[in-house]
N, C-alpha and C positions, 0 to 999 in steps of 0.2 A: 208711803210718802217719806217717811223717818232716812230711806239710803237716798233718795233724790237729792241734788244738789242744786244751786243755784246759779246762774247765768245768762248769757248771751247768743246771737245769731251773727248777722249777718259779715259781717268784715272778719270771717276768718281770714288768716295767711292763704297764702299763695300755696297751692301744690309744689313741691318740688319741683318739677315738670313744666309747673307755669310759668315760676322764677326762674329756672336756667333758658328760659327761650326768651328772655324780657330784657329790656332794654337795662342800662351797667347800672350799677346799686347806688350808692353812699361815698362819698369820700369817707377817709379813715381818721380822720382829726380830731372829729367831732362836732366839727362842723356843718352847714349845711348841703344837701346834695347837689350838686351842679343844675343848672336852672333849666339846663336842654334838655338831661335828663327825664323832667317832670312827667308823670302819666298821671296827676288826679291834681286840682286844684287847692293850692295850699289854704283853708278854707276855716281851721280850725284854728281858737284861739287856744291861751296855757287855759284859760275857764272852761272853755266847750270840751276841752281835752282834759281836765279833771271832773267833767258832767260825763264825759265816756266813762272815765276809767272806775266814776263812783256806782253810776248804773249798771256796769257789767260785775261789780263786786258787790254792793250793797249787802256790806255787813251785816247788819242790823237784820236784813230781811231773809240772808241763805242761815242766819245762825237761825233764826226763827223758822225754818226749814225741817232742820239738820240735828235738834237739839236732844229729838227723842232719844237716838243711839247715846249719847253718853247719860240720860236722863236714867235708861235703864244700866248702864254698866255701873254707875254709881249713886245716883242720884242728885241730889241740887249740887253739893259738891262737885262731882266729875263735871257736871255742866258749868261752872264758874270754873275752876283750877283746870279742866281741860281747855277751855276759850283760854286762859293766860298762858298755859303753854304752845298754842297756836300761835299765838300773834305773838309772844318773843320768837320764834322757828320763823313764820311768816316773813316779818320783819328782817331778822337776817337775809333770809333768801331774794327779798325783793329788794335791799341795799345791793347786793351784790348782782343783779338781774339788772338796775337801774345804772351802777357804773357801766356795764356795755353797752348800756341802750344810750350811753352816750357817747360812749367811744364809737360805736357804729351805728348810728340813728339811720335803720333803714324799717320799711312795713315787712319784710322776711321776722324781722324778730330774733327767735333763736336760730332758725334754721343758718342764719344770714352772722349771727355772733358765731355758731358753733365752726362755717368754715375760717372765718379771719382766725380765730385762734387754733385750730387745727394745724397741724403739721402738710407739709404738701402730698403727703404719701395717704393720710387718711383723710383728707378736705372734703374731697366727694361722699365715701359713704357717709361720715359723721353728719356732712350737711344733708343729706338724701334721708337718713334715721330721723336727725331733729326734726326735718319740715314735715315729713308725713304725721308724725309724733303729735306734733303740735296741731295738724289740720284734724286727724283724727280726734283730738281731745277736743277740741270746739267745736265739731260737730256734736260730740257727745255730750257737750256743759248746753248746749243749744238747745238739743234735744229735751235733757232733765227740765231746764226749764220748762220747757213745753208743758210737760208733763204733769211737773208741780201746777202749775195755772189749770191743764185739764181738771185734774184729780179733785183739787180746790174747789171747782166751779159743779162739778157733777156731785160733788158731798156738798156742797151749800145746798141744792136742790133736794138732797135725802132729807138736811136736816128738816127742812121747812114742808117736804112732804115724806113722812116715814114710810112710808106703804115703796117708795120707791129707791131700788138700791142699783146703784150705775154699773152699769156691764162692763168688761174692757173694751169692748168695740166702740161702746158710746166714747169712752173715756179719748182712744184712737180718735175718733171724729175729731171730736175737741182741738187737739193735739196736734190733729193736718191744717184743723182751720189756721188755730191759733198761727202757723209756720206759713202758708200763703199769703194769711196778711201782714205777717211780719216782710215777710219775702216782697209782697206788693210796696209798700211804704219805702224798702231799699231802692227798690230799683226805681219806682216811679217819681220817687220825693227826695232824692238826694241831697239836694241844697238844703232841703230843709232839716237833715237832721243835727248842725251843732247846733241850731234853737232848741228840736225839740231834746237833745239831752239835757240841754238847760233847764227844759221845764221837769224831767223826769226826775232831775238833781233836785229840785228844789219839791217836786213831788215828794219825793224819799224821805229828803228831810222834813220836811213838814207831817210825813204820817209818824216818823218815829218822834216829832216832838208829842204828837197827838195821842200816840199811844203811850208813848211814857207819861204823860201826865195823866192820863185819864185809869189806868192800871192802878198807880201812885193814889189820884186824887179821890178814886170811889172804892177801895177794898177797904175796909175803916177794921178787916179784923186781918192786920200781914202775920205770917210766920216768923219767927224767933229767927234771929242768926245763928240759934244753933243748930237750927232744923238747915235752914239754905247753907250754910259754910262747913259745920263738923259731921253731920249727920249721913252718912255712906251709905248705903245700900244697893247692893250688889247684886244684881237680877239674872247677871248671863251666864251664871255656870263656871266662869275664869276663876282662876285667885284674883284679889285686888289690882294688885298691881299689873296683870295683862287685862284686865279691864277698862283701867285707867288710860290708858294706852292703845285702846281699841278707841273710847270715847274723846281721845285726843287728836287720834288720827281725822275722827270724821268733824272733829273744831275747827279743823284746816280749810274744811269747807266754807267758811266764812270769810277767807280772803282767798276764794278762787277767780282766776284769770285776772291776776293784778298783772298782768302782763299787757293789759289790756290797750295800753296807752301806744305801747311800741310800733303798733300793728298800724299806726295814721303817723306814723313817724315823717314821711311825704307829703302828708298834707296838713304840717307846721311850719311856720317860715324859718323861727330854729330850732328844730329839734334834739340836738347836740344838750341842749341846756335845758328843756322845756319839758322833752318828757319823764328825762327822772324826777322832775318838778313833780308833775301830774303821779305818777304813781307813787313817789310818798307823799303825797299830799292823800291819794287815795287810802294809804295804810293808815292815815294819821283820822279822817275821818271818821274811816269805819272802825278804829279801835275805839276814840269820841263818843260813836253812837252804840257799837253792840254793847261794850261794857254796861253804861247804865242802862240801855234798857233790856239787858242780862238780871243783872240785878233786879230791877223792878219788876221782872212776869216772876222770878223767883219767891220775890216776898210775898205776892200781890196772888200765885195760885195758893189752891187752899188743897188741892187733891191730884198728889202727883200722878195714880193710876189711872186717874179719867182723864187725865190730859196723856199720857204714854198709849191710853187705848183708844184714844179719840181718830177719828179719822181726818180731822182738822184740829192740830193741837195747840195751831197758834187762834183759833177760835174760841179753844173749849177757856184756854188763858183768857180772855177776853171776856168769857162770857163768867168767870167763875170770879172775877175783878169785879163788873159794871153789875151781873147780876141781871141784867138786863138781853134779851136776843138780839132787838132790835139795835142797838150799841154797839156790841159782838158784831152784826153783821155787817154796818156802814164800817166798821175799822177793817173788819175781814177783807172787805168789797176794796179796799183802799190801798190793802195789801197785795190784792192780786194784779190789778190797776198796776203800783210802780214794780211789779213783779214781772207781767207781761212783758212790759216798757224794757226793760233787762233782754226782751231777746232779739228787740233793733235794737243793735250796737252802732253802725256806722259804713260810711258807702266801703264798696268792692267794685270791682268791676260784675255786670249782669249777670253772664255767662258761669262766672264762679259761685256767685251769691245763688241763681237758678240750680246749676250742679251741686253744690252743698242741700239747698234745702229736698231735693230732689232725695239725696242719700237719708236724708233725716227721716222725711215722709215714712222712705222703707222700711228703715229701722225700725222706727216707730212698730211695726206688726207686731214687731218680737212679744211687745207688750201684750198684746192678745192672746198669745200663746203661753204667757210666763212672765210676770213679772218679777219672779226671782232672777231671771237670768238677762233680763232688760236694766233691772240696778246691780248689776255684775259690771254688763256693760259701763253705765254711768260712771261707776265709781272708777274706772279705767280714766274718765279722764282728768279726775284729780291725779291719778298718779302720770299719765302723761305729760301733763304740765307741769309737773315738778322735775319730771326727770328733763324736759327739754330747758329749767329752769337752772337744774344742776351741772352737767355735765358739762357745757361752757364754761364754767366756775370752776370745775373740778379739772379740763385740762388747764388753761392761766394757772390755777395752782400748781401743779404739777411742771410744766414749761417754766414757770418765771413771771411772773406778773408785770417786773421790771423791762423783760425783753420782750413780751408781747404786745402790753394793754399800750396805745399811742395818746398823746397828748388829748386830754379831754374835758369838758365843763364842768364833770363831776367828778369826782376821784377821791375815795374811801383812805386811802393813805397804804403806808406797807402791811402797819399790824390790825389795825379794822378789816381792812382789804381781805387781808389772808383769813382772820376769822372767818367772816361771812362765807369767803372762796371754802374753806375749809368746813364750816359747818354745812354748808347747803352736802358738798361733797357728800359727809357721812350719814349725815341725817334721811336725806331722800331717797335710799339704798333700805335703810331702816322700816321706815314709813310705810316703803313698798312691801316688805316682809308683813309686817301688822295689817296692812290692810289685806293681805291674803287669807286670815283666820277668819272661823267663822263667827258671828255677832254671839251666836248661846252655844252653851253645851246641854246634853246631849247636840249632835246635831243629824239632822233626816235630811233625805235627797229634798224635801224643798226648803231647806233653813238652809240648806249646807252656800258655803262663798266661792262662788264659779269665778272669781277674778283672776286667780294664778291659769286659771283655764284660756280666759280671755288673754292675757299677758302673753303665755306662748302661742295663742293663735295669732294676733298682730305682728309679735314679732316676727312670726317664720309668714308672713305673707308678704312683710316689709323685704325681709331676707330673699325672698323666692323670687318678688319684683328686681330688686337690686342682681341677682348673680343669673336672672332671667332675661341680661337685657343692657338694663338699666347701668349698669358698669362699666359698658361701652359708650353710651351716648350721653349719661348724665355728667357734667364736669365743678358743678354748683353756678352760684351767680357769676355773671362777668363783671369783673371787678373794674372801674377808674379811679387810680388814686391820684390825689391833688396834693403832691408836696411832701407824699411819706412811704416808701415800701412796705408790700406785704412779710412780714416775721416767715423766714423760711425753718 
């Protein structure tokens, strides 16, 4: 459970493929898209679009996930100082994600940023790499969640019956259900979900008010701040400092798919101004919420090893606080509840939302067969979302910021601008290296990190598509601009 990440379903991006046959995108202003244009009912408020973008990130709940990897790379430390190096990285990247998402407010996202700033010589492949990049990585943030809610829900049953220990096939069931009925709610209840993010918003926040006070208000015996702030120890075989760095990487897990907002860009009445609204307001939240109630399971556990070997370790916190099971379990139950809720994200069209969950179901087997190489997969799509996060950043930087980026709602200025543009650039090339290491040393064929495996298998299938075909027929979106030429 410790490499599983946190997230979302149904309103992935558009295929490539589905977007270059669709009717013209975005004006380029920043303003809103031409009204003929519309394919989805602008439907969403800046609220219901910060209830998307909080439920598909919920801080508070992927760090409570995510926390065991840096727990062992360093201990309470790497788990506080790696979250603070996350979300300053995060933070950058999503200022810098958020200026295009208003320069070009469309639901393509990066796919749809990566051609407007492209050159016309590489428009097509950059925007054909970003879209798939990105549909792939939401499949597989989709997926994780699943999984997390499976795993959860079949170890709450060991706990309370020990005699029985869940198979991976049970685990699979779980994890097909969990995605049909997410899949059913999309397709069937549309309208209905900017209420229900609303409710899952105020779900969230309400179990982390619940759990921070109740961690806080019942452990009457907390650990020293020397123990949670100076005290290191170093589990996985690295020196310090690639440990630190290992434990950092997977922090970043806690503001996954802040991109979230971009994707309903169409169905805002202005999204030019609104949605970089929604995603910092989403970064401002979950730093809000994970910080303290960081802090509070830190103080509040009393035995870091039984919560690192627990097979619910946001439980075993819980139960090592309240002292209690029955406590433990209603906050557990509460957790998996706004957890679920993370993987209806928001309408798509049927036919994509059917085909995505369809690939997921599949996937999903891999589990049964290996769950070392099922969270190989996962952790692909952290780095997939970063790099369709960067690379738009990293050409503007490169091009000129001044000649490319066009008149917009939001605007980082020349030298913020270029920071962000420039650190997203280096950083996420970085990341991607680290996250290729294996979590301990020594390491054996089933500890060992199949992710650089996965990396070149994506990329040369993406590759094989594109010089298979796809070179001749794919041209990216078809663009109408209102009032401004495309940057040749």
């Amino acid at each position: 459970m410790a490499d599983c990440t946190t997230l979302s379903i149904s309103k992935m991006p558009k295929t490539p493929d589905q977007l270059d046959s669709a009717t013209e995108d975005s004006d380029h202003t920043g303003s809103r898209m031409g009204d003929d244009q519309e394919e989805l009912p602008r439907q969403f408020s800046l609220l219901s679009t910060l209830a998307l973008g909080f439920s598909m990130t919920n801080s508070w709940l992927g760090y409570s996930a995510t926390f065991i990897t840096p727990l062992l790379m360093g201990g309470s430390p790497a788990v506080f100082f790696g979250l603070v190096g996350a979300s300053i990285a995060s933070s950058l990247i999503t200022a810098g994600l958020a200026e295009l998402a208003s320069a070009y407010p469309s639901s393509g996202g990066q796919y749809h940023f990566a051609y407007m700033v492209s050159s016309p010589r590489y428009r097509a492949p950059v925007a054909f790499a970003m879209g798939w990049l990105s549909v792939i990585a939401w499949a597989l943030t989709s997926a994780s969640t699943a999984v997390v809610c499976a795993q959860m829900t079949g170890n709450l049953a060991s706990i309370y019956n020990p005699s029985y220990t869940p198979e991976p096939w049970q685990t699979y069931l779980i994890y097909t259900a969990l995605v049909l009925i997410s899949t059913a709610i999309v397709c069937l209840l549309p309208r209905a979900l900017p209420r229900g993010e609303i409710v899952m918003f105020i779900s969230s926040f309400l179990g982390f008010v619940a759990s921070f006070v109740t961690v806080l208000a019942t452990q009457k015996h907390k650990r020293s701040a020397t123990a949670v702030f100076l005290d290191y120890k170093n589990l996985s075989g690295w020196n310090d400092g690639t440990s630190f760095l290992l434990g950092l990487g997977t922090s970043m897990y806690a503001y996954l798919a802040i991109d979230g907002a971009c994707h309903i860009a169409e169905e805002l009445p202005n999204p030019g101004r609104d949605v970089p609204r929604a995603m910092g307001l989403t970064m401002l939240i979950g730093a809000t919420t994970v910080f303290p109630w960081t802090v509070a399971f830190l103080f509040a556990g009393t035995d870091n090893s039984a919560v690192a070997s627990s097979s619910i370790p946001i439980y075993t916190i819980y139960l090592q606080a309240t002292q209690s099971h029955s406590a433990a379990t209603v906050l557990t139950v509460w957790v998996l509840f706004v957890y679920s809720g993370a993987l209806v994200s928001c309408i798509a069209p049927v036919n994509a939302t059917v085909g995505c969950s369809v690939a997921i179901i599949i996937y999903g087997l891999i589990y049964i067969g290996s769950t070392t190489a099922f969270n190989s997969f996962i952790t692909m799509s952290i780095l997939s979302l970063n790099l369709t996060y960067a690379v738009p950043q990293a050409i503007i930087l490169f091009r000129g910021r001044e000649r490319i980026l066009p008149k917009r709602s939001f605007a980082l200025g020349p030298y913020l601008g270029r920071l962000c543009n420039a650190f997203s650039a280096l950083w996420v090339p970085f990341i991607t290296i680290i996250f290729c290491f294996p979590t301990s040393l020594p390491t054996t064929v089933s500890s060992m990190n199949y992710v650089s495996v996965v990396i070149i298998g994506i990329s040369f299938l993406i590759l094989v598509s594109w010089c298979g075909g796809k070179h001749k027929t794919f041209s990216g979106p078809k663009i109408v601009i209102q009032g401004l030429e495309v940057v040749p």
